[in-house]
N, C-alpha and C positions, 0 to 999 in steps of 0.2 A: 489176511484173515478176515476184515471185514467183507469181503465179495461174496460171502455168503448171502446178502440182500440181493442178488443175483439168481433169482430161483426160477427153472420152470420143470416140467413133467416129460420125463420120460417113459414112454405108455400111462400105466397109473401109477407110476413111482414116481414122484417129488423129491427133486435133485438141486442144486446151489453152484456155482461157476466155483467154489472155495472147495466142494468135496467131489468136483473133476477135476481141478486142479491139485487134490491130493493121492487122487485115483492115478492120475497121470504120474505121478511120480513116485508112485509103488509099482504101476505097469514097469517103468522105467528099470526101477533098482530091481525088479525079477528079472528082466532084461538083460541087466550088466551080469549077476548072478549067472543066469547062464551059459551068458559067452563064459564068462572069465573065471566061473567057482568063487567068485571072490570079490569085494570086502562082506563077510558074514559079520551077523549083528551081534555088537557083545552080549557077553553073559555081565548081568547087572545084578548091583543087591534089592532091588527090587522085583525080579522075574516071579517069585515067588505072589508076594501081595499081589502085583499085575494079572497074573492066572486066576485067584482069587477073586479080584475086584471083579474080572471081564465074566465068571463063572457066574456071580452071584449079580451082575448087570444079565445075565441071560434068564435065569429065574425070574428076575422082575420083571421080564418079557413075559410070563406065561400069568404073572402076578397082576398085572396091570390090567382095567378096566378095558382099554383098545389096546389090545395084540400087534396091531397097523402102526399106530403113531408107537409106540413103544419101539416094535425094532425101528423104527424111525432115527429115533434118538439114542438106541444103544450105538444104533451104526456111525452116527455124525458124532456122538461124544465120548465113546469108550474105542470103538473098533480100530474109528479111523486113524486118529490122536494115537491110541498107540502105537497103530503102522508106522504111523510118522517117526514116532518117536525110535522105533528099534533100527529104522534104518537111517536118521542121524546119527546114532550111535555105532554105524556100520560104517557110512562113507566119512566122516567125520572125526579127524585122527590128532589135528592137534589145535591151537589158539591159530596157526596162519590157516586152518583151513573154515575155523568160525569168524575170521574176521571178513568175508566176503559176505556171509550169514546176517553179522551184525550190521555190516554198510546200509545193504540195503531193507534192513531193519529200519534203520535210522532214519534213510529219507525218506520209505511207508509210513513212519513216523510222525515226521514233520507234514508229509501233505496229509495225513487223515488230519492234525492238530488242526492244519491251516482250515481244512475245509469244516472242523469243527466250530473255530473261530468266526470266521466267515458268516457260519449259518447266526452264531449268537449276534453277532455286532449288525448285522441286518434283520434280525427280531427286536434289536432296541433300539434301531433309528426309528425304524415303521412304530415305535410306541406299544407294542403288543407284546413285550414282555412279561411274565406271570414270574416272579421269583418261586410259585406254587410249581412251575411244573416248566423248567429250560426248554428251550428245545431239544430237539433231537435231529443231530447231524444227517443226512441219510435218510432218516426214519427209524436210526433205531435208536431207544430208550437213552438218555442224559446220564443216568446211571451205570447203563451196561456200558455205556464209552469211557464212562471212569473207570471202571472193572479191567476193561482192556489197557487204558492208560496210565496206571500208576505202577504194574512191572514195567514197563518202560523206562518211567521217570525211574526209579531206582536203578537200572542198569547205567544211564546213563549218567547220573548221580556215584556210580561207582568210580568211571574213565573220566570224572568232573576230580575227584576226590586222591585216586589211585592213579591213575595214565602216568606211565614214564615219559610218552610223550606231548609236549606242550600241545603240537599240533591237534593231538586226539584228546587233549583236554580242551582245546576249544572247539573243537566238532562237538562234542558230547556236551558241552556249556548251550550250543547252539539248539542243539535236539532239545535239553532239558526244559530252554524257557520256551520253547514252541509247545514240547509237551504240556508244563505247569499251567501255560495260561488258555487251552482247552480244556483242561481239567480244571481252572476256576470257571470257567462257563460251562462249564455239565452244573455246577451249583450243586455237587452233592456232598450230603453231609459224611456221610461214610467215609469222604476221601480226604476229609478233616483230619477224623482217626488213623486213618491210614498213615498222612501225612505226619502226623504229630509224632508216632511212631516211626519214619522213616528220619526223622531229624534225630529223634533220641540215637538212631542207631548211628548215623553219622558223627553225633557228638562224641558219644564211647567207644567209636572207633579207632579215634584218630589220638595219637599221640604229643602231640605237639601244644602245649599249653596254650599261642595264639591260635593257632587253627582252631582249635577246640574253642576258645570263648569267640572269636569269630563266625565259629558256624553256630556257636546258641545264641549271640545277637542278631545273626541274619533272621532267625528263625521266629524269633520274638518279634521284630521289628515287622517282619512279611505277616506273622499273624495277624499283629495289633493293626495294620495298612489292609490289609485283607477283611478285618471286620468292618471297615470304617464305608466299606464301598456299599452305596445305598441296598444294590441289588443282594448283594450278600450278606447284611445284615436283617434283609427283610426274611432272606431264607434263612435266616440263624434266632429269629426272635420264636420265645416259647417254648425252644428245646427243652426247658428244666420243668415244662409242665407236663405231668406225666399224661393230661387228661386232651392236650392238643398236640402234642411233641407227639414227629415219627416215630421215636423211640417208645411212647405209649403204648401205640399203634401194635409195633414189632412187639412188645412183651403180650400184647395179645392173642396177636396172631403163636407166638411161641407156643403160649399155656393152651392153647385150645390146639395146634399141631401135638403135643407132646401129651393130652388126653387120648389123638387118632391112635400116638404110636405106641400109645399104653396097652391099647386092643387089638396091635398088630405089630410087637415089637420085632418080632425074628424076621419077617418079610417085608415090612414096612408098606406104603400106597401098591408098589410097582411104579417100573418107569413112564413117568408122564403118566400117571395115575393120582399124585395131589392133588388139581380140584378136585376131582372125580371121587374120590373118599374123603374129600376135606367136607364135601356139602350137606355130611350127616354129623357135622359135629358145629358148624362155623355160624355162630350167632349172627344177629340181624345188623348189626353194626360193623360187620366186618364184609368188605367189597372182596369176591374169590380173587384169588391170587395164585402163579399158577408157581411159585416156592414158598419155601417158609421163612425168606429171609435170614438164613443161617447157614453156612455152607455145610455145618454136621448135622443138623437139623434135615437139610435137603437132603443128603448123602444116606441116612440112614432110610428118609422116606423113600427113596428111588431103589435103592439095590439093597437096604436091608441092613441088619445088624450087624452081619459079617463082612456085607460089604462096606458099611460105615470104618468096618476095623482094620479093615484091608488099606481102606482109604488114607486114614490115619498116621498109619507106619510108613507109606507112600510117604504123604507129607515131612511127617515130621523126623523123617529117614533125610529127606533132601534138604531140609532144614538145618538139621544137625552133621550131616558128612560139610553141606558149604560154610558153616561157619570153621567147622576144624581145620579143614582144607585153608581156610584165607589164613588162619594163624601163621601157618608156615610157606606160604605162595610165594614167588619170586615174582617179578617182572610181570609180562604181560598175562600172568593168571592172577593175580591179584587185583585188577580192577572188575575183572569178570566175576570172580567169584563173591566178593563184595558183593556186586549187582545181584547179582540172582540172590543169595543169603539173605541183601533188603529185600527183595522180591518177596520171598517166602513169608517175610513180618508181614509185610502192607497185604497181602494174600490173606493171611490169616485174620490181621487186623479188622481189614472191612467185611472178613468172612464171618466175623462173630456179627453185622447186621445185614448182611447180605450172602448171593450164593455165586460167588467168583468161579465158578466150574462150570456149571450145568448151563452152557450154550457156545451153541456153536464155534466161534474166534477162540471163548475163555479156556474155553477143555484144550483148542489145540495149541493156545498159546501155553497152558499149565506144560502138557507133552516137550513142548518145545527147550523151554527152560528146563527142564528136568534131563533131557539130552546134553545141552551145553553144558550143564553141571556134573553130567556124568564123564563127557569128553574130556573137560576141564582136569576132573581130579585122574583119569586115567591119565592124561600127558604129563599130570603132575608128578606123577608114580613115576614115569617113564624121563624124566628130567634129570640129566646127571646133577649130582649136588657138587656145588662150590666148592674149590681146595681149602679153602679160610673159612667156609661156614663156621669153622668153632670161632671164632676173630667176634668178637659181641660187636654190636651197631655203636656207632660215632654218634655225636649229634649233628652233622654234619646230613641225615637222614631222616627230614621234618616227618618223616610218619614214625620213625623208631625213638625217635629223640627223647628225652622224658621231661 
């Protein structure tokens, strides 16, 4: 997903190595389709919102200030991401066929973390460290790498948590701290909240009274060692002032976005149309910015009121089928489903100060997840139930145990 940084033109079209590489494997699955008539893509409870979302992403095509960059970005963050997504849900039939998916999830994982790491730990030999402003791995934003790194760190926090097996609890232990300590050199605050939020879910998850006071002292203990570290407290000092704290920032940027979308609520900017109608309302103290910092905020600017709604029921549709689904999961769907369920918090979490979708990697990582959640709870359907299911849990079963 990151090779999107991979970009060059073909004729006057502006193309990325990340959306040939998912062009190629839509050519591919049309391909299989018509030798073999077959795997077609399921019917999902979201086809409905999807058509929606993609209808009122193409109005904001005609909405938007440049018509050019607009389909630009309907095509790299609605189009494509959903191609992906339908035909996951097509060739992709049970847990052994996403765990090939997730492997090599895991080691993309660890070497973008490594190469993340890498770039911070040689901006603070060299002394040119800003805690104002981390680097950036690659070149792209310290932020938008926490955006893409924290459904990770929750999936793998699942198979840390859930995993029947020891082995793929310590793979997934392995990924975790590779992930955690790239996401503490992005230095972003957002991923605070996120985080604080993915420990609460892990704490009221789990059934087991040590386990439970063991994962809220890890959590405390990692916090309170977390703030102590120079570079990280320098990025954490003045949050509570509303007049120097990002967070001031963001309430302002909000109220003066939500004046724009006062004057154009049913259609909102148009896609990639925020600066572009933010520059008649954004006082002199505010540097353009090309979201609002809010992932409903964004969502309604780009596709509009309806497609904000569309968006919505999307989300908080896959929110709530993965949490019901884990209550009842067996075996190897139960750490999966877990993972994605956290995903969806930390998503939403840093979505209330940020816009965890609208770019390139996030929109197809969003698509992605929402596949494996959807295959997830089909194979769960399709799972014969246990002779003894009525037999109630032993303590003998540290997640059941009470």
């Amino acid at each position: 997903m990151p090779l999107y940084i991979v970009r060059w033109h073909v004729g006057p079209l502006p193309t990325t190595l990340l959306e040939t590489l998912i062009l190629l494997t839509c050519a591919l699955y049309a391909l299989a389709l018509l030798r073999h008539r077959a795997p077609l893509p399921r019917r999902t409870p979201y086809d409905i919102p999807i058509a929606i979302f993609l209808v009122a992403g193409a109005v904001g095509i005609f909405v938007a200030p440049d018509h050019r960059a607009a389909l630009g970005v309907y095509r790299a963050f609605l189009l494509e991401p959903v191609a992906i997504y339908y035909v996951a849900t097509a060739v992709l039939r049970s847990t052994a066929d996403v765990k090939p998916i997730l492997a090599a999830g895991a080691v993309s994982a660890c070497v973008f973390s490594l190469i993340v790491i890498v770039t911070f730990v040689g901006v603070y030999l060299s002394g040119h460290l800003a805690p104002s402003n981390a680097p950036g791995a690659l070149g792209i934003n310290p932020n938008a790498v926490a955006l893409y790194l924290e459904p990770i760190a929750a999936l793998a926090l699942g198979f840390v948590l859930f995993a029947s097996s020891r082995n793929s609890r310590w793979i997934a232990s392995a990924v975790l701290a590779f992930v955690v300590a790239a996401l503490v050199c992005t230095l972003s605050r957002g991923t605070l909240l996120a985080g604080a939020g993915l420990a609460a879910v892990a704490v009221l998850s789990v059934h087991d009274l040590r386990l439970r006071v063991g994962l809220l002292g890890t959590a405390i203990v990692g916090a309170l060692a977390l703030s102590q570290i120079p570079f990280v407290a320098a990025r954490l000092a003045n949050q509570l002032d509303l007049h120097h704290s990002t967070l001031g920032l963001r309430l302002a940027i909000w109220s003066v976005t939500l004046r724009m979308l006062k004057d154009h609520p049913l259609l909102g900017a148009g896609i990639s149309g925020y600066q572009t109608v933010m520059a008649h309302y954004r006082t002199r103290n505010l540097h353009p910015e090309p979201y609002a910092h809010n992932i409903f905020l964004t969502t309604w600017s780009e596709v509009g009121l309806i497609g904000l709604a569309a968006f919505a029921l999307i989300l908080l549709g896959l929110l709530w089928r993965s949490a019901r689904a884990f209550g009842s999961a067996p075996g190897s769907y139960r750490p999966l489903l877990w993972g994605i369920f956290a995903a969806w918090v930390v998503f939403i979490l840093h979505g209330l100060v940020d816009s965890p979708y609208w770019k390139n990697d996030l929109s197809l990582e969003f698509w992605i997840l929402a596949a494996l959640e959807v295959v997830a709870i089909f194979g769960l359907r399709r799972e014969p139930q246990p002779e003894n299911q009525s037999v109630p849990p032993t303590r003998s079963d540290p997640h059941l145990a009470g």
